[in-house]
C-alpha positions as CSV (number, residue, x, y, z in Angstrom):
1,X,116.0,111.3,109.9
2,X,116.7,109.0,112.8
3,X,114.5,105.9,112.8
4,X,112.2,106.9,115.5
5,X,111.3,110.0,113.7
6,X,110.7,107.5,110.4
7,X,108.5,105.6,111.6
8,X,106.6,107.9,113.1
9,X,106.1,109.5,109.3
10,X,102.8,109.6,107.6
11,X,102.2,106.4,104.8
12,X,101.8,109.7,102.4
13,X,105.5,111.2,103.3
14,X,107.1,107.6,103.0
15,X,105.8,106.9,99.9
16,X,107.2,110.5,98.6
17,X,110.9,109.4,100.5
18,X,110.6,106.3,98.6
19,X,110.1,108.0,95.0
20,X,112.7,110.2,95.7
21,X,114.7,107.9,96.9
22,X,115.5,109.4,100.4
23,X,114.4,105.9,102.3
24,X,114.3,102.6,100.7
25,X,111.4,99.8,100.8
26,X,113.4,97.3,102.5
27,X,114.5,99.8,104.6
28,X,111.3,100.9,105.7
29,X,109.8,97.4,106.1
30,X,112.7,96.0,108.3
31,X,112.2,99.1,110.3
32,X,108.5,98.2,110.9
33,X,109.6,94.4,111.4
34,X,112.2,95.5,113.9
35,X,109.2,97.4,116.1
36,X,106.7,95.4,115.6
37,X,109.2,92.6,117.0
38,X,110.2,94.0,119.7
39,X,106.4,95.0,120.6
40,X,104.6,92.4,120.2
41,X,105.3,90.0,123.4
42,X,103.7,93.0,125.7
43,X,101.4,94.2,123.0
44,X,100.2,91.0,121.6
45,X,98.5,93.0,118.8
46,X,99.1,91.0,115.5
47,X,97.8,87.6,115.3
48,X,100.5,87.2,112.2
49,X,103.5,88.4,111.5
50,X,104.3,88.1,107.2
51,X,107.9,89.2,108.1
52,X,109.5,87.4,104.9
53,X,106.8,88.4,102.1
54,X,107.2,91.9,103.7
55,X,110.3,92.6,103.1
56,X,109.8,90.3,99.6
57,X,107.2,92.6,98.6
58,X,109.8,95.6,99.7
59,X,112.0,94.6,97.5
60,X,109.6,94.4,94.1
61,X,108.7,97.8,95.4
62,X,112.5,99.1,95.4
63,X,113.1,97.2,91.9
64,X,110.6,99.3,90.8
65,X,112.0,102.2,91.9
66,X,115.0,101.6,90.7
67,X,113.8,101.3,86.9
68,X,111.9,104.3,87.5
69,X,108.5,103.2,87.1
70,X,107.3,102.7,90.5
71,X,103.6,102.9,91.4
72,X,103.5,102.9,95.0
73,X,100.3,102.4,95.3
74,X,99.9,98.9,94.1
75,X,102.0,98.1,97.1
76,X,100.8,98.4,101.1
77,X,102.6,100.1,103.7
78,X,104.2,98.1,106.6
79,X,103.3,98.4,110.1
80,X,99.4,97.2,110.2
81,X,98.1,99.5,107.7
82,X,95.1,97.2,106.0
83,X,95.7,97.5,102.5
């Protein structure tokens, strides 16, 4: 799945990539980073930008799934979901 396609995927279908470890958290929340980066001078849309707890949160979330224990929905999507 190229990245364009990712991040066009449903908050439902990452979180089953993530558990079965097809796409990673920190993958996924750089991807978000990188767009909303590169969006937001025209877009002006976020009035903050939590870039480094993002991707700290990201990776709690991978550690998680790592140990195999991983309840994704303690953790919020990136991208401007409110969570």
């Amino acid at each position: 799945m190229n990245e364009t396609e990712l991040a066009y995927t449903s908050a439902v279908d990452l979180a089953a990539m993530i558990r079965k470890r097809d796409v990673s958290p920190v993958e996924v929340a750089e991807l978000f980073l990188t767009r909303i980066k590169a969006s937001q001078p025209a877009l002006n849309a976020f009035l903050a930008i939590a870039g480094e707890r993002a991707v700290a949160e990201a990776r709690a979330a991978e550690a998680m799934v790592m140990r195999g224990g991983a309840d994704l929905h303690v953790f919020c999507m990136p991208g401007g979901l409110a969570c």
